[in-house]
C-alpha positions as CSV (number, residue, x, y, z in Angstrom):
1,X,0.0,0.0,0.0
2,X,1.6,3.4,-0.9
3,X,2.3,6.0,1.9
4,X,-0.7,8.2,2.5
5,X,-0.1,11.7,2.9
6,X,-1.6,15.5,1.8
7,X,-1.7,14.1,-1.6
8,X,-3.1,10.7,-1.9
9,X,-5.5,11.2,1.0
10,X,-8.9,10.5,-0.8
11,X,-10.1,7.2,-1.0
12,X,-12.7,6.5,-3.7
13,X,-14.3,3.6,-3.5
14,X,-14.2,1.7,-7.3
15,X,-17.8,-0.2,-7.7
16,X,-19.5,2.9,-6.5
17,X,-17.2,5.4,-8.0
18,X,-15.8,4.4,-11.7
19,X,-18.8,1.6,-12.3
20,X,-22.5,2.8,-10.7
21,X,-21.9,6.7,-11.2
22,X,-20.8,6.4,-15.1
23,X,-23.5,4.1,-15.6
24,X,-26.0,5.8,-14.2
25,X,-24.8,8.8,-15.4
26,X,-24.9,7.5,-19.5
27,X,-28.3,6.1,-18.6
28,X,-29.6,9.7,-17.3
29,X,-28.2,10.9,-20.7
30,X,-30.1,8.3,-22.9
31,X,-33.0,8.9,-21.0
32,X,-32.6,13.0,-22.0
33,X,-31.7,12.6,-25.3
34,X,-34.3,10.0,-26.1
35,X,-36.6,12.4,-24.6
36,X,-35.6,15.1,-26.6
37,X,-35.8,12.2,-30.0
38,X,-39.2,10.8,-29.2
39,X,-41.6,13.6,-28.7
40,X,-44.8,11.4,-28.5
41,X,-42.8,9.5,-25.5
42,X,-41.3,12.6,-24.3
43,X,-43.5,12.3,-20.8
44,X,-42.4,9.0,-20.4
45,X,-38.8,9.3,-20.8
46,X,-38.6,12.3,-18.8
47,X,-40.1,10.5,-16.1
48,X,-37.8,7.4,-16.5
49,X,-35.0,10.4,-15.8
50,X,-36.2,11.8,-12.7
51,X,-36.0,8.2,-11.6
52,X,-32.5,7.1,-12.5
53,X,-31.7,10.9,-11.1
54,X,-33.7,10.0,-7.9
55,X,-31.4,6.8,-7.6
56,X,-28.3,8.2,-8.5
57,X,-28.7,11.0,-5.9
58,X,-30.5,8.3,-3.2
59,X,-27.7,6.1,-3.6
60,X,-25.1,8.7,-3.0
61,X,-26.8,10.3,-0.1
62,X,-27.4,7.4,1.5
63,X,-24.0,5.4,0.9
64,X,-22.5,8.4,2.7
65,X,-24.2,9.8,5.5
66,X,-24.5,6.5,7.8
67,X,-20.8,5.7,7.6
68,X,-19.7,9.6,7.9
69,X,-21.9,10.3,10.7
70,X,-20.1,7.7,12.7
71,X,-16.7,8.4,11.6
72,X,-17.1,11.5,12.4
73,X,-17.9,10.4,15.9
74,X,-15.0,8.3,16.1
75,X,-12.6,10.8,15.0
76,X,-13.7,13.1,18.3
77,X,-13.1,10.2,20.0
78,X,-10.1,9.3,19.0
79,X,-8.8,12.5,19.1
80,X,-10.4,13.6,22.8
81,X,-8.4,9.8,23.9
82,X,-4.9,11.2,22.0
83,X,-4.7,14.5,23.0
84,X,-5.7,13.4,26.5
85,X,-2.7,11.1,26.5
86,X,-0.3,13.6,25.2
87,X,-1.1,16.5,27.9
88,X,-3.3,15.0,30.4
89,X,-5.9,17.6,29.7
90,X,-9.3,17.2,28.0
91,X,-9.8,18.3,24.9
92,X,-13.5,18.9,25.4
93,X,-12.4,22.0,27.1
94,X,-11.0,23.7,23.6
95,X,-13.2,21.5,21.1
96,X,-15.8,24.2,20.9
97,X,-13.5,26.1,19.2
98,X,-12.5,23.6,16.4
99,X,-14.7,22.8,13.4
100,X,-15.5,19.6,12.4
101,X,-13.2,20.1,9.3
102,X,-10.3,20.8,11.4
103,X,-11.1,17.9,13.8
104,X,-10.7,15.4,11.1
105,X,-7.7,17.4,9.2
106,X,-6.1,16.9,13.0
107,X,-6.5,12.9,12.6
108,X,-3.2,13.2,10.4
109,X,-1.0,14.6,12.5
110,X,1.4,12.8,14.8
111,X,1.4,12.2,17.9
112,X,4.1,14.3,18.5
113,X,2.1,17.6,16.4
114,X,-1.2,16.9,17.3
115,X,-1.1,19.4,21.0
116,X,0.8,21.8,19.7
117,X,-1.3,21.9,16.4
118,X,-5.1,21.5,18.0
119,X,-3.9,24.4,20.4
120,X,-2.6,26.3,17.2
121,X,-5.4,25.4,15.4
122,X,-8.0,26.2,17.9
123,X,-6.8,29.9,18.5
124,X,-6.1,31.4,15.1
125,X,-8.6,29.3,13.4
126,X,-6.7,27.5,10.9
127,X,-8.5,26.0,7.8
128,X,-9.3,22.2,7.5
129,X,-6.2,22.8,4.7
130,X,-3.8,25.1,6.5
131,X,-3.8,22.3,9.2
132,X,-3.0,19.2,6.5
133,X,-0.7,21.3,4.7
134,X,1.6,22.3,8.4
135,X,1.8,18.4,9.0
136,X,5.4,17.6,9.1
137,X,4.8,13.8,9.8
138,X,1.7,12.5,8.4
139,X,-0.6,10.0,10.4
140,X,-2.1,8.1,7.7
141,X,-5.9,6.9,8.1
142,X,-6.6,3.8,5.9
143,X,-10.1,3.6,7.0
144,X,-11.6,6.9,6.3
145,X,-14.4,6.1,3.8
């Protein structure tokens, strides 16, 4: 598996990515242009399009928000446990002032970073990218979907 860093960090995952979405996407666009060809079908195949666009945006709503949702819970988690090891103080305390963005941008710095960085982070509001781009030694996360 290749090093992850600033980079490479996006996952994509192929079935859903480079096989469902093109797909879908060619059969929204026969579905327009064979409205557009067939006008005494026309209704018919512009409702066969709203429902391939229904699915297409169902399927990417859906795929998404369960496992985000609790990754994203897992991420405060497992940085409140980290930074609580590192310094013996809660991060709860600061969090408030961190984004969810910066939060999981934080997930990729080390161990050795991460307090100096949340703290950084946390009072001159650094951007989700101003924190991934200051990461000297990059955590990798495998797992992120």
């Amino acid at each position: 598996m290749e090093k992850q860093n600033y980079q490479n960090h996006v996952r994509y995952y192929p079935l859903h990515h480079f096989i469902f979405y093109p797909v879908a996407g060619f059969l929204m666009g026969l579905c327009i242009y064979f409205s557009s060809q067939y006008q005494e079908q026309q209704l018919i195949w512009i409702v066969m399009s709203s429902v391939v666009f229904l699915v297409i945006w169902l399927s990417y709503m859906l795929r998404q928000h369960y496992a985000l949702i609790n990754q994203d819970r897992i991420v405060r988690l497992e940085l409140r446990f980290r930074y609580y090891l590192l310094t013996k103080k809660r991060l709860e305390l600061i969090e408030h002032k961190l984004t969810l963005k910066q939060l999981l941008a934080l997930r990729f710095a080390s161990d050795e970073e991460l307090p100096e960085l949340i703290e950084e982070a946390a009072a001159i509001n650094l951007s989700a990218k101003e924190i991934k781009q200051s990461i000297k030694n990059w955590t990798p996360d495998y797992m992120r979907v």
